[in-house]
N, C-alpha and C positions, 0 to 999 in steps of 0.2 A: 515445728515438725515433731519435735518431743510429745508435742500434745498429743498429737494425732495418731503415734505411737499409744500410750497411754489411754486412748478412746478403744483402742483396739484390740489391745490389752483387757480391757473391763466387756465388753463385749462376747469375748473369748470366754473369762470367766460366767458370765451372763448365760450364755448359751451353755456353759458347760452345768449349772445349775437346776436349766432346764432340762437336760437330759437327764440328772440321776433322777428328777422326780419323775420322770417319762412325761413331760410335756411336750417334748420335742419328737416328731417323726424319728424313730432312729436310735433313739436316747432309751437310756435303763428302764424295763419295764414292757418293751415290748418283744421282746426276745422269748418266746414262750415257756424259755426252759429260765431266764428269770422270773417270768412272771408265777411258775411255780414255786422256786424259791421265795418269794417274797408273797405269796398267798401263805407259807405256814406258818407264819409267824404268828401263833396262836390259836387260827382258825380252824373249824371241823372241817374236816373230808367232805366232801359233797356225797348224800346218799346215793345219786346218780352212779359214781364209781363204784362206791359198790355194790350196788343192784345190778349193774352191768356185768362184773367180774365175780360176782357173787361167792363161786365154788374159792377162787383165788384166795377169798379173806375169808373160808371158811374153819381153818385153821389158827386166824388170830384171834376169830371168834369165842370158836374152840378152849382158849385159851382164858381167856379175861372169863368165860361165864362155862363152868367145868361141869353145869346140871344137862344140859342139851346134850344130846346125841347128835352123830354127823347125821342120820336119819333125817331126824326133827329139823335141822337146822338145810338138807337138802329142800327139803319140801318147803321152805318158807318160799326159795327160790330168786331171794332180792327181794321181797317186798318190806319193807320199812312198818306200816302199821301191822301187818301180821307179824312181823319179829319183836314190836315193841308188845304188841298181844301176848304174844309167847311169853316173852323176858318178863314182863308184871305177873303174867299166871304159876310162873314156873318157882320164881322168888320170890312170890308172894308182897309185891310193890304197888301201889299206886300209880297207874297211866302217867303220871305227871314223874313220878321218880325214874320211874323206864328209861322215858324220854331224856330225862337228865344223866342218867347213867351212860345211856347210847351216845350222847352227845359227849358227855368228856373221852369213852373210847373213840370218837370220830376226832379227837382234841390229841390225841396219845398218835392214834395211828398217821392223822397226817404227819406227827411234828417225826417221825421213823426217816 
């Protein structure tokens, strides 16, 4: 009978293994507001957000790149290659740097 204890016991833990990696219906990871959690750990923002809420991060924008006007930076509107257009033209960058620069602010702003 101790055994079967013991079987039940490791099973417990088994299953409980599989929920912190969200394998399990139910288990860590499927919680939305963990699954945001555990998306920042390191990752960029999706341009998605902010193309959506555009006006919202117009201000952190703002912030990290001090040559733009809120003007300029309305009119983009969320569009991602017209801000990386701007950002290379404005500071005089390489397409390829733009894009690198945008990406570690998207690196910054998710981990906020």
């Amino acid at each position: 009978m101790a055994r079967s204890g013991a079987r039940a016991r490791t099973k417990v833990k088994q299953r409980s293994k599989s929920r912190q990696r969200g394998l399990v219906k139910g288990g860590r990871g499927t919680n939305p507001a963990t699954q945001v959690l555990l998306h920042k750990m390191g990752q960029p923002m999706k341009w998605d957000q902010i193309g959506f809420n555009w006006n919202k991060y117009l201000g952190e924008v703002m912030k990290k790149w001090k040559k733009f006007t809120h003007h300029e930076l309305e009119a983009i509107k969320g569009d991602r290659d017209a801000f990386v257009a701007r950002l290379a033209e404005r500071y005089s960058l390489s397409p390829v740097a733009a894009k690198e620069q945008l990406k570690e602010f998207l690196i910054k702003l998710n981990s906020k």
